[in-house]
C-alpha positions in Angstrom: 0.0 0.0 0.0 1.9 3.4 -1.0 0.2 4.9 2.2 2.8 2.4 4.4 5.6 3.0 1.9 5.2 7.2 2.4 4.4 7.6 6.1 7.2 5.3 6.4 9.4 7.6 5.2 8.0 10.8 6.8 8.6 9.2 10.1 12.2 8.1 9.4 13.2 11.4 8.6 11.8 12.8 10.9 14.1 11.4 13.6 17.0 8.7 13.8 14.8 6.4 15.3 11.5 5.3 15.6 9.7 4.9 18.0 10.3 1.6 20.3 7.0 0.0 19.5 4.6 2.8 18.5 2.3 4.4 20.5 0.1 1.3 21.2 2.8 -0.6 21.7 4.6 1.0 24.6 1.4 2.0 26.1 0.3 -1.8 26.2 3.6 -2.6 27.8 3.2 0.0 30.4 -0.1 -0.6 31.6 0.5 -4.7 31.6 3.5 -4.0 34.0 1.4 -1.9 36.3 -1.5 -4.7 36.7 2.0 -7.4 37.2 2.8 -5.4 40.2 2.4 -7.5 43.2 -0.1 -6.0 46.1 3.0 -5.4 48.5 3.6 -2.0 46.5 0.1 -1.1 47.0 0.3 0.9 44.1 -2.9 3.2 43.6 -5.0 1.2 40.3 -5.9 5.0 38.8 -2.3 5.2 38.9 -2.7 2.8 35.8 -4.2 5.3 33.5 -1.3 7.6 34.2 1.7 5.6 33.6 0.0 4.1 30.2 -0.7 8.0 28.7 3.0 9.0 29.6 5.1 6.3 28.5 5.5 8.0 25.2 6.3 11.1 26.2 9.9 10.2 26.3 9.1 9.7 22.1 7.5 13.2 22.2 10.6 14.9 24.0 12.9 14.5 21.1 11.4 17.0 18.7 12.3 19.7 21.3 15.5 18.1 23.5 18.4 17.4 20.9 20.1 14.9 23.5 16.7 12.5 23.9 17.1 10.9 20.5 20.1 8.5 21.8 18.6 7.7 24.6 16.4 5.3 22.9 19.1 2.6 21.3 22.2 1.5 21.6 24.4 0.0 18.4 25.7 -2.4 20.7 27.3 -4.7 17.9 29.4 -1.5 16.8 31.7 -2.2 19.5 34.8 -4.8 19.2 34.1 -5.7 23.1 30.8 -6.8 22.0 32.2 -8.9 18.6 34.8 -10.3 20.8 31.9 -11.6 23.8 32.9 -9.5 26.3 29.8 -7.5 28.7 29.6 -3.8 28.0 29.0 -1.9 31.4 31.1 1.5 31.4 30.5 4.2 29.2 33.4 5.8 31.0 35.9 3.3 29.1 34.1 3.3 25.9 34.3 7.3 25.8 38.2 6.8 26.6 38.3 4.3 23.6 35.7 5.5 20.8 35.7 8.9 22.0 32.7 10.8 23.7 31.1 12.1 20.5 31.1 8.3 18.8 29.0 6.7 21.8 26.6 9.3 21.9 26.0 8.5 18.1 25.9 4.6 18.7 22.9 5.7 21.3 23.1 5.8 25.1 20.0 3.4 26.1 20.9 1.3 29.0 22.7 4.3 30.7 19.6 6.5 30.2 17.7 3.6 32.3 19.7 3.5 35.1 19.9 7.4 35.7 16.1 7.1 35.3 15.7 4.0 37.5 18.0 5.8 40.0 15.6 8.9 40.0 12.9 6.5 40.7 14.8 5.2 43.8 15.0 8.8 44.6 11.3 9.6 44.7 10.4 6.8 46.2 12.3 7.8 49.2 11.2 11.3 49.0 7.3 10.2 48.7 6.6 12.9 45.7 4.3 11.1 43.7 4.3 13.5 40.9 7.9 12.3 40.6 6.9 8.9 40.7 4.4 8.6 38.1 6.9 10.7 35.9 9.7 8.6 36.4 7.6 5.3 35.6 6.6 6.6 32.5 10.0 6.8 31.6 11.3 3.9 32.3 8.8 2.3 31.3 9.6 3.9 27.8 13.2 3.0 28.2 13.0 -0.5 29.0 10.3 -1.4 26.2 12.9 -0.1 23.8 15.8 -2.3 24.9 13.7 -5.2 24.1 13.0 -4.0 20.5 15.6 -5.8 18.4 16.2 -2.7 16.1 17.0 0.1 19.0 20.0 -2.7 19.7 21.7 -3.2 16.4 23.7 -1.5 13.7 21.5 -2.4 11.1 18.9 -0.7 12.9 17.0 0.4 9.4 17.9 -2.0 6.9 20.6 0.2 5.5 23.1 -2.2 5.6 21.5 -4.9 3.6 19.5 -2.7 1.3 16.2 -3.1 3.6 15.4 0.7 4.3 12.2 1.3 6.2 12.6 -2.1 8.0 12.1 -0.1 11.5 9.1 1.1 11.1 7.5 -1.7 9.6 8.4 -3.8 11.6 7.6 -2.0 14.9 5.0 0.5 13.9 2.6 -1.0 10.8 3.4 -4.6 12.2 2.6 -4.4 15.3 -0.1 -1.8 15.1 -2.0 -4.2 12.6 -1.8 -7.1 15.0 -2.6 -4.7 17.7 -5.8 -6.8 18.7 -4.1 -10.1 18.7 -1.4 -8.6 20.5 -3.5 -6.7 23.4 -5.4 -9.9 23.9 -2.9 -12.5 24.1 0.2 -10.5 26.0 1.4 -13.0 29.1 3.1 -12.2 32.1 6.7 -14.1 31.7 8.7 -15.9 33.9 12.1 -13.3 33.6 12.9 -14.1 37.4 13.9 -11.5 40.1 16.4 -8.2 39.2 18.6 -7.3 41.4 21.0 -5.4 39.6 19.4 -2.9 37.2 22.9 -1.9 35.3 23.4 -5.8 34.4 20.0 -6.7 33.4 19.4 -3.9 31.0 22.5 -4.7 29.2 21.5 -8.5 29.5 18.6 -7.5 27.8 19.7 -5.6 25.0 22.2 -8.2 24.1 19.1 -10.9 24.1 17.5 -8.3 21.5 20.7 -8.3 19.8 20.4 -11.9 18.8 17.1 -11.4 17.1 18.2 -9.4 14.2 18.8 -12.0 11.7 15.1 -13.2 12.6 13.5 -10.2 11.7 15.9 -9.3 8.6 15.5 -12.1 7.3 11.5 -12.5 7.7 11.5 -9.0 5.8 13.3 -10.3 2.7 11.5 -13.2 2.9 8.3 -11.2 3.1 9.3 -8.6 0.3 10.4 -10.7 -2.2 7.3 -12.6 -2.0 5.2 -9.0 -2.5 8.4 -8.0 -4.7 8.9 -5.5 -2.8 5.4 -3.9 -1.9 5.1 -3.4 1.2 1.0 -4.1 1.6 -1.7 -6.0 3.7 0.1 -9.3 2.2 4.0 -8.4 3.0 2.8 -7.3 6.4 0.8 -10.8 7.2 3.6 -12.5 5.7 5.8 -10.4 8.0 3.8 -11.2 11.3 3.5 -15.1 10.1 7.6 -15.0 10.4 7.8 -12.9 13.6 5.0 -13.6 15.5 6.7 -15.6 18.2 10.0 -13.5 18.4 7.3 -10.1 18.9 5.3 -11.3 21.4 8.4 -13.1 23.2 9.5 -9.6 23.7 6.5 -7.5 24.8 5.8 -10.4 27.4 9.3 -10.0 28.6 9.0 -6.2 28.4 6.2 -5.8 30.3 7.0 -8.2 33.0 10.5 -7.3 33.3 9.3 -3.9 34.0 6.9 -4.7 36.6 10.1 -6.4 38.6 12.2 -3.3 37.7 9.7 -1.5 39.5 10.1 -3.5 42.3 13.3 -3.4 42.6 13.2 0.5 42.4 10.5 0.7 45.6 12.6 -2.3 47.1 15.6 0.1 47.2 14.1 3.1 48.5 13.1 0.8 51.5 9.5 -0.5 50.5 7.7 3.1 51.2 4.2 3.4 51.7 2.9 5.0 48.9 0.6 7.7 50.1 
């Protein structure tokens, strides 16, 4: 449909990267995390509404603050330590190697999290709800877009293997035309207990890492069967190959979240919210 083909490329000029999942994406990861929260929190329900309007505002910052952008990905197969198998952690060391300048450009996204998830320790502790809810939103945002295979690779648009556009139609016209399917059959996971929020955002992303041959390789697959039109039939095609590896990652996004949040009121000392 040339509809897909030209909003497609309105929104990738229009910033770097698109958005982690779309709108109705992030939103349904947000609000799935909030209802995994277990009852110890005692987390106010018409907080719900809240944290599910706001966890794209972090998408809506970047037309105004220049440094947001790379704060949504990370190019984590740019780096040598990351070809070789070793665990990124410091951006202090990659600075001293790439220079300052070349990781901002590969993206920032799991050391974005933990200043947010550290701000959320923060207002726990200090009771301002406003801060709170402002901070879940965020991190919500931030950790639905480490488990988006495209905000974690070099390849992130195609434009390595002559597959431009792949990012948002994968993650926006995909997913938003499965959205039913999607909203009725998301699962809470069994991820396991966080206790390290540094480690198990960069755990994450390189888990997301691993799926980029999946999902480049289901677009080939799916254009050259609609040789190369990208309409209702690419974009069936398209969910038939990736069904399993999509919904593997909004389960794990949503319920990874919920335990992040945890871990965040766990920190602050288990406050009453008030």
């Amino acid at each position: 449909m040339k509809l897909f083909r030209n909003y497609a490329v309105v929104v990738l000029l229009l910033i770097n990267s698109a958005f982690g999942w779309g709108d109705k994406g992030h939103k349904l990861i947000a609000v799935s995390a909030m209802k995994y929260l277990p009852a110890e929190m005692h987390i106010p329900t018409s907080w719900n509404a809240d944290i599910e309007e706001h966890s794209v505002d972090a998408d809506t910052r970047k037309g105004d603050v220049k440094a947001e952008g790379p704060r949504h990905f990370i190019d984590i197969d740019y780096y040598s330590e990351y070809s070789d198998g070793k665990k990124i952690l410091s951006r202090d060391e990659l600075a001293a190697k790439y220079g300052k300048e070349m990781v901002e450009k590969q993206g920032v996204l799991p050391w974005a999290t933990v200043e947010v998830f550290d701000n959320l320790v923060e207002s726990f502790k200090s009771g301002d709800n406003t801060k709170i809810k402002y901070y879940m939103s965020d991190l919500a945002h931030y950790v639905a877009d480490a488990h988006q295979p495209m905000h974690t690779i070099l390849n992130y648009n195609g434009q390595l293997t002559g597959q431009k556009g792949v990012h948002a139609r994968y993650e926006i016209f995909m997913v938003d035309s499965n959205y039913s399917f999607i909203e009725s059959n998301i699962r809470k996971s069994n991820v396991g207990p966080i206790h390290d929020i540094q480690s198990c955002i960069f755990d994450v992303i390189r888990e997301s890492n691993t799926y980029q041959t999946v999902l480049m390789s289901a677009d080939k697959l799916s254009s050259d069967k609609t040789k190369g039109v990208f309409n209702q039939e690419y974009y069936k095609l398209m969910w038939f190959y990736t069904e399993f590896v999509t919904m593997d990652r909004l389960d794990k996004a949503a319920s990874r979240l919920a335990n992040i949040y945890y871990l965040a009121w766990e920190k602050a000392g288990k406050p009453t919210i008030k």
